[in-house]
C-alpha positions as CSV (number, residue, x, y, z in Angstrom):
1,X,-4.7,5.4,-14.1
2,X,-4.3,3.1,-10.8
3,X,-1.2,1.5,-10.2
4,X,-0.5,-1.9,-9.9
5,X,-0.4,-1.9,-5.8
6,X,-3.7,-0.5,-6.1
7,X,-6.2,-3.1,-8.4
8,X,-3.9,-6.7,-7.7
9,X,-3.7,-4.9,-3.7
10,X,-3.6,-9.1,-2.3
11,X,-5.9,-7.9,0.5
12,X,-4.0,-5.2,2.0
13,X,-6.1,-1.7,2.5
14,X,-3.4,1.0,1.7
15,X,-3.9,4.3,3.7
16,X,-5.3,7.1,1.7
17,X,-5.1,10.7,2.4
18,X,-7.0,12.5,4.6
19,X,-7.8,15.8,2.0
20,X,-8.5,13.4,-0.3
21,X,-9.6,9.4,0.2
22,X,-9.7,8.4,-3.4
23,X,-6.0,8.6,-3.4
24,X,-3.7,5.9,-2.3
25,X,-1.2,8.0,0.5
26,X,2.3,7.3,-1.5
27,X,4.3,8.5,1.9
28,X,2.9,6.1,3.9
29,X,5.9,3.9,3.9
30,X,9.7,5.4,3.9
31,X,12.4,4.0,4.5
32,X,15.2,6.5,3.9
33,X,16.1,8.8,0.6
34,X,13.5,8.6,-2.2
35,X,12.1,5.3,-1.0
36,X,8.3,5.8,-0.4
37,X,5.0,4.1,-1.0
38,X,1.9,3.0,0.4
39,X,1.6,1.3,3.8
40,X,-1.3,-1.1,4.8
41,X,-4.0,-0.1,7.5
42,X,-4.4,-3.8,8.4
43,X,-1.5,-4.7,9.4
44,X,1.2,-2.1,8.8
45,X,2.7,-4.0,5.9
46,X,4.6,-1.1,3.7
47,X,7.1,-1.4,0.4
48,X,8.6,1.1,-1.8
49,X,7.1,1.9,-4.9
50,X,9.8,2.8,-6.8
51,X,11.5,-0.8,-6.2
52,X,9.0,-3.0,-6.0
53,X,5.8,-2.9,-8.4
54,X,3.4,-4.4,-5.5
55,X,3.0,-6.0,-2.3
56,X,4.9,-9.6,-1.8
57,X,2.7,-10.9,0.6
58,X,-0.6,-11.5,1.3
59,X,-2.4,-9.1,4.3
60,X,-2.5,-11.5,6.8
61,X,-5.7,-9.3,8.8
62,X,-7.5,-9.1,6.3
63,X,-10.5,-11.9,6.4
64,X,-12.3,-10.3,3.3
65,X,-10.0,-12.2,0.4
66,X,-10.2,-15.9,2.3
């Protein structure tokens, strides 16, 4: 099951691991103890996952959406 972050993305391309690329990379973003999620390849936008359910702002690199 994909998470929210991951179908309603608002243009941002989250990192993916390297062993496997299907999977979003969850410790791409952290910001101290227990806060960790994805992190965009675009422009390095990046918010917890446990806090926040998805991204707040649109990727503003990304041309594809506009």
């Amino acid at each position: 099951m994909k998470r929210d972050y991951e179908t309603n993305n608002r243009g941002h391309v989250w990192k993916r691991y390297d062993h496997d690329e299907s999977v979003v990379d969850i410790f791409g973003y952290e910001s101290g103890e227990y806060h960790n999620g994805p992190v965009c390849t675009v422009c390095g936008y990046g918010f917890c996952q446990h806090c926040e359910d998805g991204p707040e702002c649109d990727c503003p690199g990304n041309k594809e959406d506009k």
